[in-house]
Each structure stands twice: as structure tokens, then as C-alpha cells.
N, C-alpha and C positions, 0 to 999 in steps of 0.2 A: 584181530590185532593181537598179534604175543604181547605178553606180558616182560616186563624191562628185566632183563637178566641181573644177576645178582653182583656181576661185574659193572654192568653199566651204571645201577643204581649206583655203586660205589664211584664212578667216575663221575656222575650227575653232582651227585652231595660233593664231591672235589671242588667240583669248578663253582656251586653255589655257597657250601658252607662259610670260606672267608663273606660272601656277601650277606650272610646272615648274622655274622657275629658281628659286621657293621651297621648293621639293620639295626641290632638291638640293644647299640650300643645307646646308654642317656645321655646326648649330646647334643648339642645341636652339630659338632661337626660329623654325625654319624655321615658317613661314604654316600649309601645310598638306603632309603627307607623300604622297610616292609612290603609296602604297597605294589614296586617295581618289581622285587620278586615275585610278586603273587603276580601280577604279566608274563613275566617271563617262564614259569610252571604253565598257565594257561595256552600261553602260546605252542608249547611244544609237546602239549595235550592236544590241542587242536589239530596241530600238523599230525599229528601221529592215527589218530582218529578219524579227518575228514578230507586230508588233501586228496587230489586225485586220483596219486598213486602212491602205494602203500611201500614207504622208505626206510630201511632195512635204521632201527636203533643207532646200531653204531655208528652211518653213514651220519644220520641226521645230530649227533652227537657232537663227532669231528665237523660237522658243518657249524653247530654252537660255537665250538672251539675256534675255528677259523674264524668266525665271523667277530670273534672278541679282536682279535687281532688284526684281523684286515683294518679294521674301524680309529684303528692309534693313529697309523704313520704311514708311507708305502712300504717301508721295508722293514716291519714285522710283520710275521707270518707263520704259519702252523707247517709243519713239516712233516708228512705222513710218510709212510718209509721208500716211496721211488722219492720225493724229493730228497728226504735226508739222504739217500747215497748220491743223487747227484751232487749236491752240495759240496760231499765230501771229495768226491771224481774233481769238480773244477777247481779245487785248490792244489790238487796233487797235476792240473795243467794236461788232462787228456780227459774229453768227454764228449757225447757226440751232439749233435744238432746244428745250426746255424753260426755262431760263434761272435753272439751281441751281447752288452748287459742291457737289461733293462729295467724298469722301475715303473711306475703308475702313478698316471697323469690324470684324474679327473676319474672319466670310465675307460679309458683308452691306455696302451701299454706305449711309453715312449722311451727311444735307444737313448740309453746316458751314450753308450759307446759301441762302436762295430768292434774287433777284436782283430789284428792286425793279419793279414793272409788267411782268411776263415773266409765261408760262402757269402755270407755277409756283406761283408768287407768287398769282394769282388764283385758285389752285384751292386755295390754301388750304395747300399744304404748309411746317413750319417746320422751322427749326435744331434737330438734334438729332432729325429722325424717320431710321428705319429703316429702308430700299428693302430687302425681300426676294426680289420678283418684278418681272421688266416682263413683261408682258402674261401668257404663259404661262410661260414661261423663269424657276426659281428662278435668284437671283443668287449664291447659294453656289456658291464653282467657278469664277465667273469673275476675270477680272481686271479693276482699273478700268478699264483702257480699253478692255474690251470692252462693260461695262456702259456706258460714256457711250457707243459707236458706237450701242449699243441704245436709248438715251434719244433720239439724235440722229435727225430723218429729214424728210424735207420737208415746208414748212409746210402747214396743214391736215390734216395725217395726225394720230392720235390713239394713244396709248401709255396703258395701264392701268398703273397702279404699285400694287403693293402694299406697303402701310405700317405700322411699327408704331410708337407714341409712347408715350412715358411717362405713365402714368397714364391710359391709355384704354387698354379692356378690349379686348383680341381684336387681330389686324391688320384692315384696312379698305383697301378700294381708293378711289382715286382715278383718274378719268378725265380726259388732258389733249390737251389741241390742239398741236401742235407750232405755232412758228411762227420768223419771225425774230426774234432777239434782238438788238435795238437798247439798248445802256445808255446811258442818260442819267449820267452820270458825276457829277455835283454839281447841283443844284437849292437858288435859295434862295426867302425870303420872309421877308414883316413878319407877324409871328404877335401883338402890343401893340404899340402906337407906343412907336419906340426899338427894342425887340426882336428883333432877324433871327434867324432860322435856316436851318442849311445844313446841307443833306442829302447826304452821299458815298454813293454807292451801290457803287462799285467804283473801285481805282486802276490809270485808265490811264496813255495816253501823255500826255493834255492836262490831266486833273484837276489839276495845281501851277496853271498860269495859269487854269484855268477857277476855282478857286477865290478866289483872287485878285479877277479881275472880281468873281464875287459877293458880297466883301466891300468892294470899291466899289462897287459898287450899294448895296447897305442904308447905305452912309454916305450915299449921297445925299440917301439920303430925308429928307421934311419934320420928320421928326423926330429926325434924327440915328442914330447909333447905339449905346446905350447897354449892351446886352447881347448876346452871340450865345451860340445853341443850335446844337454842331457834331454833329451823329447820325451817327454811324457804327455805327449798330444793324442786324442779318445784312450787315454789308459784308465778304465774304470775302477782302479783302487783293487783291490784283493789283501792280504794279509797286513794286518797292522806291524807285525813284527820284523815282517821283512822292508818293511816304509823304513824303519828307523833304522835298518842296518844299512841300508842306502843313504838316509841322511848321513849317519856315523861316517861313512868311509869319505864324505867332507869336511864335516865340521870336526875342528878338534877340539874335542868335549861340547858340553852347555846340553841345554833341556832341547829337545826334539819335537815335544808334543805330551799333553797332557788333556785326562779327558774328566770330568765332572758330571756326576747323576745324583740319586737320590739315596743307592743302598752304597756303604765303605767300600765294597768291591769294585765301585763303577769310578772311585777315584782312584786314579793313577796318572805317573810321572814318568818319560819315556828319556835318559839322557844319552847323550853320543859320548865315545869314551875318549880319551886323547889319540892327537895323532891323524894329521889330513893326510891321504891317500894320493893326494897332489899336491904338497905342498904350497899351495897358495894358488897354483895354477886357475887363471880364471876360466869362469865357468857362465852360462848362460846357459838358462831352463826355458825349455817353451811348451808353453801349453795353451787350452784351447777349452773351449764349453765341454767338452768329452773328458776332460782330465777328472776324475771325481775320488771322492775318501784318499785311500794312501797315496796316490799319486796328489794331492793336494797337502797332505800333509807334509810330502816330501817338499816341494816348492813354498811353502808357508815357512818351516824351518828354515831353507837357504834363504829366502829374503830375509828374517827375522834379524839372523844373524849376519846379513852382509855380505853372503858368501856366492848368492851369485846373481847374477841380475835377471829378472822372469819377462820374457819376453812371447807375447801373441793375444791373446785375447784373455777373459775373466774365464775364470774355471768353473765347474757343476757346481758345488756349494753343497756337496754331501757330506755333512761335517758329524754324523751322528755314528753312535757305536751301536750294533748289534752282534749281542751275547746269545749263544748254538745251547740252548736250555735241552737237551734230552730228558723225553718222557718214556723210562724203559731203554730198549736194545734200541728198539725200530726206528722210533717217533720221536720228534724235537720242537720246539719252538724258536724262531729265531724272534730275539726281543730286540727294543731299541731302548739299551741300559743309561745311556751317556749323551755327550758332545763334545766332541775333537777342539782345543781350541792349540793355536800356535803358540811358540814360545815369549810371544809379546801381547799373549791374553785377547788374542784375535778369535772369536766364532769364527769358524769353516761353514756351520749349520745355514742353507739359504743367503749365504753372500756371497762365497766362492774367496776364490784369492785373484787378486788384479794383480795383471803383470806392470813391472815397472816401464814397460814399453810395451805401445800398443800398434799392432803390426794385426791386420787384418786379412787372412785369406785370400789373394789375388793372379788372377790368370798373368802368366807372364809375357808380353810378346815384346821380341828383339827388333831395333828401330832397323833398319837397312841405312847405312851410312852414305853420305855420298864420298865415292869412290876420288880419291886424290895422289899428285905424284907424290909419294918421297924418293927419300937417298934409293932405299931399296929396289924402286924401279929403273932408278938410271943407268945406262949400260955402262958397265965396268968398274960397278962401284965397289967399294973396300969393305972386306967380308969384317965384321965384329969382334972376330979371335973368339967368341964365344963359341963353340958346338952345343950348349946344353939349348935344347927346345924346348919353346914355352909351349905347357899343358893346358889340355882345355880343362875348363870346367866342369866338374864331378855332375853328371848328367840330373842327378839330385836338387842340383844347385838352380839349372837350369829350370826348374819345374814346380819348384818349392818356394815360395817369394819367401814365409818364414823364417824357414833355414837359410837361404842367402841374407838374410837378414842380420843373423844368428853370426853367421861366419863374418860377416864384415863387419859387426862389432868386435868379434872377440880380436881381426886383423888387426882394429884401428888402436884397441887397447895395447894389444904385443907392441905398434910402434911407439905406441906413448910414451910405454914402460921403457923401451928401449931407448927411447931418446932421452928421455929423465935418465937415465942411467950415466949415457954420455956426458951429459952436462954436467951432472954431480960431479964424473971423474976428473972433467977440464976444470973442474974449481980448484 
């Protein structure tokens, strides 16, 4: 067995010294006593001495390291340097592998979110299944980021996942394609004239302005814009800072989000500046068990403040901060410094946000009417003077119960509004 290098020795004393000056503090609130160090030196004497196979220092080191932080929360975790560069790859919104977030469940890796046109996402996996296996490798035992290096692999390569979901009997594999994961970060459209909808798929560096544009885009249009549908349904959060430039470009002014920990850095206050980017225009948010962190925080603000009404199911309830700690060039820790609360002192942390309307996921099928005469069959009857043809419905609509849900709120409010208008003026 070599002898512990002189580097290492200095990384060991790192990670135990705090625990020794707690040790020896005379307290009784000393952290942790003497005696749990003297285990934990034993322990990693033993391993090093007697296991079956002789594991290289530094491996067995970073395994310490990890193993502090797997043990907090799911989403602290040690960052050795392939993961810190992907870390930093998925916020800049091009990287490759599958294109899911996930999180840890127990011993098992479960999808907070698919990621929207990714292999994923096509193969059909959703928020809330269960990764037991990738290929042949049970996922029990590992750690997340060994699980995603395993998810991860060049494009055209293919990974089996074995899955288990609520209310389907048995686990089931899924076969996927690896590829590059490009996110489209915000997409919008006219789904009724007047109408927009804007799609977040994930928050990066550019979704604040890129959202923006596409809410001047649908003002353009020839029909104005009189409603928007903003989905942030399986959006698994990404950048805190771009969450509040999307709250901002509604609300005009007031606090956004604010987050509480233990050191001064971990308190902060996030506010929106003057100035709605729709003037009042109403707005309806839908989200879903996949909406998690800044897509949650986005939807907690617009209730908070009245601004739009949140309509689909309760959200993930990842309401905690983790701060990208670099150890060196290579190496980081990602900790879990805080907790997100809304601007009406709401935890995100394990409740989620309730939509103000609760509209559930549903197959849609169209009745077949029974067939009847009117005017329009009779022969030689009197054309309308109209030529403009009624449109069908935005294929979307048809397919989506949420979103038509979405949209025939925000129709039934435009008439409201419009007939309160009238009436005021005949007064």
C-alpha cells in the first residue's frame, strides 16, 4: 500500500480539521465528538489496507467527499471535473445525452422533467417515472452523478432505461437514442386570433430577453394581443436569474422571490422593476408535477401578486438553492445553501405551488353529433353576406385538454371585460 501523498494528506486534514476543532470544543454543543472521528480515520485505514481491491487515494478520497454530500439532500453533490463541465454545457443550453432532469428518489433516479423535443421526451418518458436500471447496471448504489455519466454518451449510441410509473403494472424498458441536446429555451405562437402562447422549456442564460421578443411578436400580430397562455408544464427550473427576468417582464415592480439560509450570502431579495410588458393583459400559467425551482418560482410570483391565474396540477416543490462552490480550476461542490420562498412568504421547499385551477391531464375525444337540418341545407337559401370562414381549431387545442382549458378562460375573461366596458359606457 503507498503511503498518502503529501497532497492528499493536506486534502484529508481539509475535510477533518473543521471537524476536530468541533470535537474539541468545551461544550456541550460541540458539532460532533472525538470519538466519531477516531471511526471515521479507522474506517478509511481499513478500506485502504484490507478491501479487496486496492483503490487508488485520491479515488477513495473524492468518494469521502461525495459521500458527505450525497447524505444532505438530493441535490447536493461533488462535482469532479467531467461533471463540472457538463454543469456548465446545460446552462449555456447545448449538451449531449438523453435530455431529462433528474433528481433521487430513495435508491432510484426519478425524472423531475423530460426536456421538450429531446430523445427523452420522444420516447415517451414523464415526470414522476422511476429509473431503476440503465442498460444492465441496477441504479440502487449509485450516486446521481454517476447515474447521469451513465445516461450520458455519444450521439447515436442507445441506452435502455428501465422504468416504473404510477399506475402501470410492472417496470417496462424504454429504448433511447442518445443525441445532442439543443433546448429551445422559449417558443411562442397564435393558437385564436388575439391569443398567444409561450412555451419555457428550461431557464437559461437568454430566456429573460428571449421571452420578452416573443411577447412582442404576438403584439404585432393582426389581431393584437388579447390573452397569453405562459406553459411552463415539465420545465425543471435552470437559472434563478433568468426566473425573475420573466417574472419582471409581468409584474410591474414588487418582490419576486426571496431565499433564507444560514450564512448572510444565502439571504437575498429578488424584485421586478416597473413597467408590465402587457399592460395588464391577462395571463394564465399552466403547470404540472414537472414544473420545478425557477419555473415554480416564476408561477408563485404571478399568483402572489394577482397577475395571473395558475392553472393544471400542483407543481415539484423544489424550492431549495444550490450554490456551484469550486474546489480549484476543475472541481466544485454543488451545495444546498437556502430555500426559495414566494413573495407572500410561501415555502416552494416539498409543497409545490397549487394552481388556482385544477384541470387534470385528459384524453380528449370528440362526441359525433347527431346530424340535423338547418337554414344552410335548404335549397336556395340566403348566403350570410359574410365570406370570412370559420377556422378550425389550432390542432394543439384539439389535443391538449389543459390548454383548451387555458384558452377558454382567458376567451371567457376578454368577453367579460368587454361587456363591463359597454355597460360602463351606456351609463
Amino acid at each position: 500500500m503507498k503511503p498518502l501523498t503529501k497532497s492528499l494528506l493536506t486534502t484529508l486534514l481539509l475535510l477533518v480539521w473543521p471537524v476536530i476543532s468541533y470535537a474539541n470544543e468545551d461544550s456541550e454543543n460541540a458539532r460532533l465528538p472525538l470519538e466519531e472521528l477516531r471511526y471515521f480515520t479507522q474506517v478509511f485505514d481499513q478500506i485502504r489496507q484490507a478491501y479487496v481491491e486496492e483503490i487508488d487515494d485520491q479515488a477513495l478520497l473524492e468518494m469521502a467527499i461525495s459521500g458527505l454530500l450525497n447524505g444532505l439532500d438530493p441535490h447536493s453533490l461533488y462535482l469532479d471535473e467531467k461533471a463540472f463541465g457538463e454543469l456548465q454545457e446545460s446552462t449555456s443550453g447545448e449538451f449531449g445525452g438523453l435530455g431529462i432532469e433528474v433528481g433521487m428518489e430513495g435508491s432510484f433516479i426519478k425524472v423531475i422533467s423530460p426536456i421538450d423535443d429531446t430523445p427523452a421526451y420522444r420516447a415517451g418518458i414523464q415526470a414522476g417515472d422511476l429509473i431503476i436500471k440503465l442498460d444492465d447496471q441496477l441504479v440502487q448504489g449509485m450516486t446521481l452523478t454517476e447515474a447521469i455519466e451513465l445516461m450520458r454518451g455519444p450521439k447515436g449510441s442507445k441506452v435502455t432505461l428501465t422504468v416504473v410509473r404510477q399506475n402501470t403494472e410492472g417496470p417496462f424498458e424504454v429504448e433511447i437514442t442518445r443525441d445532442i441536446i439543443q433546448v429551445m429555451s422559449v417558443r411562442q405562437r397564435t393558437l385564436e386570433p388575439g391569443f398567444g402562447y409561450v412555451r419555457i422549456a428550461h431557464f437559461q442564460e437568454n430566456t429573460g430577453a428571449d421571452f420578452r421578443e416573443a411577447l412582442s411578436d404576438l403584439q404585432k400580430q393582426k389581431d393584437g394581443l388579447k390573452g397569453l397562455v405562459l406553459d411552463l408544464r415539465n420545465n425543471p427550473g435552470g437559472l434563478l436569474n433568468s426566473s425573475v427576468d420573466v417574472a419582471d417582464a409581468l409584474l410591474d415592480g414588487g418582490l419576486v422571490v426571496y431565499t433564507e439560509g444560514r450564512i448572510p450570502s444565502s439571504k437575498e431579495q429578488f424584485y421586478a422593476t416597473a413597467g408590465d410588458a402587457l399592460n395588464g393583459i391577462p395571463v394564465v400559467v399552466l403547470i404540472n408535477e414537472g414544473s420545478a425551482s425557477a419555473a415554480e418560482i416564476v408561477a408563485g410570483a404571478l399568483q402572489d401578486h394577482h397577475r395571473a391565474v395558475l392553472l393544471g396540477t400542483s407543481s415539484f416543490g423544489k424550492g431549495s438553492v444550490q450554490t456551484v462552490i469550486p474546489l480549484g480550476a476543475e472541481r466544485a461542490i454543488k451545495l444546498t445553501t437556502a430555500r426559495y420562498y414566494t413573495p407572500n412568504k410561501r415555502s416552494i421547499q416539498a409543497e409545490g405551488i397549487q394552481p388556482d385551477i385544477i384541470v387534470r391531464p385528459a384524453e380528449i375525444h370528440l362526441l359525433e353529433t347527431q346530424k340535423q337540418i338547418k337554414e344552410a341545407n335548404l335549397t336556395g337559401h340566403l348566403s350570410s353576406g359574410n365570406d370570412k370562414q370559420s377556422a378550425d381549431k389550432d390542432d394543439l387545442l384539439q389535443t391538449d385538454n389543459q390548454l383548451y382549458e387555458a384558452i377558454n378562460l382567458l376567451q371567457g375573461l376578454e368577453i367579460f371585460s368587454r361587456n363591463t366596458s359597454r355597460a360602463d359606457a351606456g351609463q
